[in-house]
Structures are given as structure tokens and as C-alpha cells.
mmCIF file of the C-alpha atoms, coordinates in Angstrom:
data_MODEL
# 
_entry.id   MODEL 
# 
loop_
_atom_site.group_PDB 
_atom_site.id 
_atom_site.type_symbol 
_atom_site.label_atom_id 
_atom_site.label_alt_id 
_atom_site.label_comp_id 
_atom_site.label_asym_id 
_atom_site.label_entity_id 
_atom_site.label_seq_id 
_atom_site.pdbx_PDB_ins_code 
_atom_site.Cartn_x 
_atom_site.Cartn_y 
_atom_site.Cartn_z 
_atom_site.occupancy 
_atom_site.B_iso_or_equiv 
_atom_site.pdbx_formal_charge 
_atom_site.auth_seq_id 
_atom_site.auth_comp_id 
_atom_site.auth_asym_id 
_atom_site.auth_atom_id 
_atom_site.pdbx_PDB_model_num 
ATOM 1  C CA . UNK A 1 1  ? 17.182  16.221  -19.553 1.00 0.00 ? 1  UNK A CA 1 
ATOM 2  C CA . UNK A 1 2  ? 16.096  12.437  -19.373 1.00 0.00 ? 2  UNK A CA 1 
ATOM 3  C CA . UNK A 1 3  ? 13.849  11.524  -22.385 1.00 0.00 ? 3  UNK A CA 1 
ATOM 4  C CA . UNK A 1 4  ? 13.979  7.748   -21.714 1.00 0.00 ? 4  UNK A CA 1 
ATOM 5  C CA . UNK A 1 5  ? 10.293  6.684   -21.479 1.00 0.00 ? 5  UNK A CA 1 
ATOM 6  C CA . UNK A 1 6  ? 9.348   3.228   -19.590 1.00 0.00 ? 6  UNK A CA 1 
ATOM 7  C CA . UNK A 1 7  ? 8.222   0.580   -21.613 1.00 0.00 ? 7  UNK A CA 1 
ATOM 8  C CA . UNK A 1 8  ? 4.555   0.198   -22.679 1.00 0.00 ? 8  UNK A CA 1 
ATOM 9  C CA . UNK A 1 9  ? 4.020   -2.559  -20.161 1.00 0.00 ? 9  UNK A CA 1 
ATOM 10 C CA . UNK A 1 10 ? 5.827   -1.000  -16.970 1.00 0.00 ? 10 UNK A CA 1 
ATOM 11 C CA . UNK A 1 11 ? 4.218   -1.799  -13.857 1.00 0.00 ? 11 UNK A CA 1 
ATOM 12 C CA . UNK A 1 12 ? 1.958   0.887   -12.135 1.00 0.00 ? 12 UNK A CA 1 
ATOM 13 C CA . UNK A 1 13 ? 3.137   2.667   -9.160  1.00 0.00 ? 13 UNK A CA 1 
ATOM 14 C CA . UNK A 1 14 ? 0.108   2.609   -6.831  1.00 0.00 ? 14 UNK A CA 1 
ATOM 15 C CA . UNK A 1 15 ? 1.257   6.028   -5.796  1.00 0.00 ? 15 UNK A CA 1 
ATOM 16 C CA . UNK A 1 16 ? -2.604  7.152   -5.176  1.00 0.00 ? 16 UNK A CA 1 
ATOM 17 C CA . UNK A 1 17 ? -3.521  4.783   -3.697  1.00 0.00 ? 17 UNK A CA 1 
ATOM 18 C CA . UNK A 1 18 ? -0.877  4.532   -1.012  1.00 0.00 ? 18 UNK A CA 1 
ATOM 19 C CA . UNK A 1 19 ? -1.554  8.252   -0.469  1.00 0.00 ? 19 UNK A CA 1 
ATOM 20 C CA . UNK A 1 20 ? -4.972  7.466   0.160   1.00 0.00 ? 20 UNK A CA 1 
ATOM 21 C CA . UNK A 1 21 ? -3.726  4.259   2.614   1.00 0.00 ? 21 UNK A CA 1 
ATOM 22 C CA . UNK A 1 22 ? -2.103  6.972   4.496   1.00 0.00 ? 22 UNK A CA 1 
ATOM 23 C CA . UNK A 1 23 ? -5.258  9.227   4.905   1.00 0.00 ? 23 UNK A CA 1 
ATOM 24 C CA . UNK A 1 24 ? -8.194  6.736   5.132   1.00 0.00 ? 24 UNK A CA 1 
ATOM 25 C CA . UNK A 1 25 ? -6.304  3.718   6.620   1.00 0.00 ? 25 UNK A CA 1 
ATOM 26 C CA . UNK A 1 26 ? -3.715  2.421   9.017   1.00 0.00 ? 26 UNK A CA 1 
ATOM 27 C CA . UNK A 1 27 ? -0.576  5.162   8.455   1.00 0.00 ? 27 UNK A CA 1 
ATOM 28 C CA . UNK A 1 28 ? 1.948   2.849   9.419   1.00 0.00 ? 28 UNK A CA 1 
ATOM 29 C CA . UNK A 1 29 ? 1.138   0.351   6.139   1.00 0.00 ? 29 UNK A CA 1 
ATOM 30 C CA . UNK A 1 30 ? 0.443   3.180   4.243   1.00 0.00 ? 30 UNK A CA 1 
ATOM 31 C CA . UNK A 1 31 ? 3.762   4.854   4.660   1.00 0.00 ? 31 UNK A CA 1 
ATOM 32 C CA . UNK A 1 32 ? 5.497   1.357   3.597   1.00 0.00 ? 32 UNK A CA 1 
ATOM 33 C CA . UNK A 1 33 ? 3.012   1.270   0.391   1.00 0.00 ? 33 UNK A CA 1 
ATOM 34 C CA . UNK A 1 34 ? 3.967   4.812   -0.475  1.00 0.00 ? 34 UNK A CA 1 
ATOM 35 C CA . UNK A 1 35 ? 8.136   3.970   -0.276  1.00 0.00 ? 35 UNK A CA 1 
ATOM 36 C CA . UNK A 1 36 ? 7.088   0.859   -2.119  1.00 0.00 ? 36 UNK A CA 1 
ATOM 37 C CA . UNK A 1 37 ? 5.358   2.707   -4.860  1.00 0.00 ? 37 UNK A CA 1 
ATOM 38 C CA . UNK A 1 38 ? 8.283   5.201   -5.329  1.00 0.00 ? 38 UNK A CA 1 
ATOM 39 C CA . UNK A 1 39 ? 10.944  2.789   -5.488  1.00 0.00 ? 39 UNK A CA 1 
ATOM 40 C CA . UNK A 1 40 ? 8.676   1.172   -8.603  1.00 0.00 ? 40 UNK A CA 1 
ATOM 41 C CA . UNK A 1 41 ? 9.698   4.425   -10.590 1.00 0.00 ? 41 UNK A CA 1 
ATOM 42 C CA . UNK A 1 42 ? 13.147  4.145   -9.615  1.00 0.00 ? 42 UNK A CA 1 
ATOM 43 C CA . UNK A 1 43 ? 13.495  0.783   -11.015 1.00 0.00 ? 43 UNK A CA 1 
ATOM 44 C CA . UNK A 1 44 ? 11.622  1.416   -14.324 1.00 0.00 ? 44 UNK A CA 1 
ATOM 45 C CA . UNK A 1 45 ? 13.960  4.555   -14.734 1.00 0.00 ? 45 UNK A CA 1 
ATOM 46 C CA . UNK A 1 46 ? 16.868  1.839   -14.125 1.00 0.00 ? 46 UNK A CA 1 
ATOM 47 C CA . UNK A 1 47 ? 15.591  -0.495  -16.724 1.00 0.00 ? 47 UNK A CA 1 
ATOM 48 C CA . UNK A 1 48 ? 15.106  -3.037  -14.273 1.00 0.00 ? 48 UNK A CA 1 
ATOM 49 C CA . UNK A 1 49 ? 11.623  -4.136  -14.933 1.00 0.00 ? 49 UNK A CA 1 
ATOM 50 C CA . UNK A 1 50 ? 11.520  -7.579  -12.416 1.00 0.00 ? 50 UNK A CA 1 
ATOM 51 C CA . UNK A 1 51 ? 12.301  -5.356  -9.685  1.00 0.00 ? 51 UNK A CA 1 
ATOM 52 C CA . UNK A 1 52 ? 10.083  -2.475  -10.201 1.00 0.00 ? 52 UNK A CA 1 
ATOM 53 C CA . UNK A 1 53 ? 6.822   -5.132  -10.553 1.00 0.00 ? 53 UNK A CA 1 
ATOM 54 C CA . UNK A 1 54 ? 7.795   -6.841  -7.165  1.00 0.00 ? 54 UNK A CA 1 
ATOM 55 C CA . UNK A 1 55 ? 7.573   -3.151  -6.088  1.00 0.00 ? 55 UNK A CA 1 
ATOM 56 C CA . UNK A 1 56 ? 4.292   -2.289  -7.655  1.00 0.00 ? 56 UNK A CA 1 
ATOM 57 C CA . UNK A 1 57 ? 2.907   -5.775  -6.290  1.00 0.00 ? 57 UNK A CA 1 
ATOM 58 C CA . UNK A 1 58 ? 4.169   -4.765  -2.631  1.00 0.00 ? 58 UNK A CA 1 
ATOM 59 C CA . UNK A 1 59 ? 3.119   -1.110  -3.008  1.00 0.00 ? 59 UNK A CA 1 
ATOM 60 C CA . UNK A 1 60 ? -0.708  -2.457  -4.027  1.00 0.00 ? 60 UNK A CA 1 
ATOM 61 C CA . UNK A 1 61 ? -0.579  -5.330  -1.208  1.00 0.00 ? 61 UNK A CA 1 
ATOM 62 C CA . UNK A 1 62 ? 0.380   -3.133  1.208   1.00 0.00 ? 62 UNK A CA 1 
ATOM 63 C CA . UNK A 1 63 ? -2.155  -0.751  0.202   1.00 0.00 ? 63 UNK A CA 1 
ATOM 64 C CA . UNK A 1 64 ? -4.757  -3.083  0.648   1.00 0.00 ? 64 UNK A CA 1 
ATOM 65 C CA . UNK A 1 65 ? -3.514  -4.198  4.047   1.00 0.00 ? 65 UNK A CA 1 
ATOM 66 C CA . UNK A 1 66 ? -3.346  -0.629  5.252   1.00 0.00 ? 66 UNK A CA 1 
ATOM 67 C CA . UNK A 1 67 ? -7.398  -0.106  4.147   1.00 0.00 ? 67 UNK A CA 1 
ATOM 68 C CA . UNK A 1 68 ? -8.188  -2.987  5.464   1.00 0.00 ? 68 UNK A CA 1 
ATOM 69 C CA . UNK A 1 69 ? -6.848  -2.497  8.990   1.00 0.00 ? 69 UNK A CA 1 
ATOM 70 C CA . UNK A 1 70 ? -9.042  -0.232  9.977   1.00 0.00 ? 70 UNK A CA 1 
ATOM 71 C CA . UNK A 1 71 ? -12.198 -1.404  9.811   1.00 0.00 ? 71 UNK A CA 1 
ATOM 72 C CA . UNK A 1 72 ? -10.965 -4.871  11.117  1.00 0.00 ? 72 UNK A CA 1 
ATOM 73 C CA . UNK A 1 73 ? -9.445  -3.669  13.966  1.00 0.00 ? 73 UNK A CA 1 
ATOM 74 C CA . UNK A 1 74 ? -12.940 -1.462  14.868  1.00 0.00 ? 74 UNK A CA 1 
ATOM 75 C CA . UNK A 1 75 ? -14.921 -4.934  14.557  1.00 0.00 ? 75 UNK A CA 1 
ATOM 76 C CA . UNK A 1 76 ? -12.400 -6.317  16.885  1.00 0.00 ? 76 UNK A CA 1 
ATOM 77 C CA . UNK A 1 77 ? -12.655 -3.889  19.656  1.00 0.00 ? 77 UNK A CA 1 
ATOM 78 C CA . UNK A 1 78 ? -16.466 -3.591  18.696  1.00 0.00 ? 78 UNK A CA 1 
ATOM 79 C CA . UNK A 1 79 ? -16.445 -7.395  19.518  1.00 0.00 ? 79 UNK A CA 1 
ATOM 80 C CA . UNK A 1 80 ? -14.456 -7.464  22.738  1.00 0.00 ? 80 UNK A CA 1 
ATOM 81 C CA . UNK A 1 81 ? -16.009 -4.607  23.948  1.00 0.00 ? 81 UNK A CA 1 
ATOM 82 C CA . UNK A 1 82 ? -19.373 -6.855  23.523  1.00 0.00 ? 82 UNK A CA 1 
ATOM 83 C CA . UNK A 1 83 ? -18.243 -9.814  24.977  1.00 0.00 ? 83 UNK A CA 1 
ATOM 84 C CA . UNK A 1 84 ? -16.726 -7.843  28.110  1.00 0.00 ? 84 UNK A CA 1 
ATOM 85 C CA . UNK A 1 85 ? -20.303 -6.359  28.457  1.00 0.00 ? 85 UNK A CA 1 
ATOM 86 C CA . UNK A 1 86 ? -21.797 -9.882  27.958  1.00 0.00 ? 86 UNK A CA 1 
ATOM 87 C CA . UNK A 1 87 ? -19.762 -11.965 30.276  1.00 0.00 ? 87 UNK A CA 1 
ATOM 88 C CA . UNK A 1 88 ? -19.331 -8.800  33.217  1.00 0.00 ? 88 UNK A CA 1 
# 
């Protein structure tokens, strides 16, 4: 049994939230948040806390790219599909 503990300032995972990323937003970036939010446990289990923030960091940016996406990409075709209506 492994009773190592992380250290009281470990980085977050961002596990829930790249499980949501995967349900509300664009599943592509939400599947790369969620491997980048399990690889930050890896590396806090390994003691190796530089790596497991630049995974926590990636895991949240990616996150927020994958919510994002979404609705940007819906005011993008919203757009076009107004200017096509506009100019034809």
C-alpha cells in the first residue's frame, strides 16, 4: 500500500473540469485536458513537482480552450451564415 501523500502545495489536477470540457465543449481539447490532468498525479506520485504543475497548467489551458470553442465557433458560422445571406 502507498501512504506517500503529495505535498501541501501540489498542483491541482483539473480532472473535473476536463471531464466537463469533454461533455459541454469541443471533445477533441477536452480529451487532451483530461490526459493532461492525469499525468499531473503521476508526477506528484513521482515527486517531481515542476513537471506535474506544467501538467496542471496545460490540463486547465486546455480546458479553457475546449469551453471556449464552442461557442466561438457557433458565432462564426452564425456570422458567415449572415454575411452569405447579406451579400446573396
Amino acid at each position: 500500500m502507498n501512504t506517500a501523500t503529495p505535498p501541501a502545495n501540489a498542483p491541482k489536477d483539473h480532472m473535473a473540469l476536463a471531464v466537463i470540457s469533454i461533455i459541454c465543449g469541443f471533445p477533441p481539447f477536452g480529451i487532451v485536458a483530461t490526459i493532461h490532468a492525469n499525468r499531473v498525479g503521476s508526477h506528484r506520485l513521482a515527486g517531481n513537482m515542476a513537471l506535474a504543475t506544467a501538467a496542471s497548467r496545460k490540463a486547465l489551458r486546455w480546458s479553457i480552450a475546449s469551453l471556449v470553442a464552442i461557442p466561438l465557433l457557433g458565432v462564426v458560422l452564425i456570422g458567415y451564415g449572415l454575411l452569405l445571406r447579406v451579400m446573396g
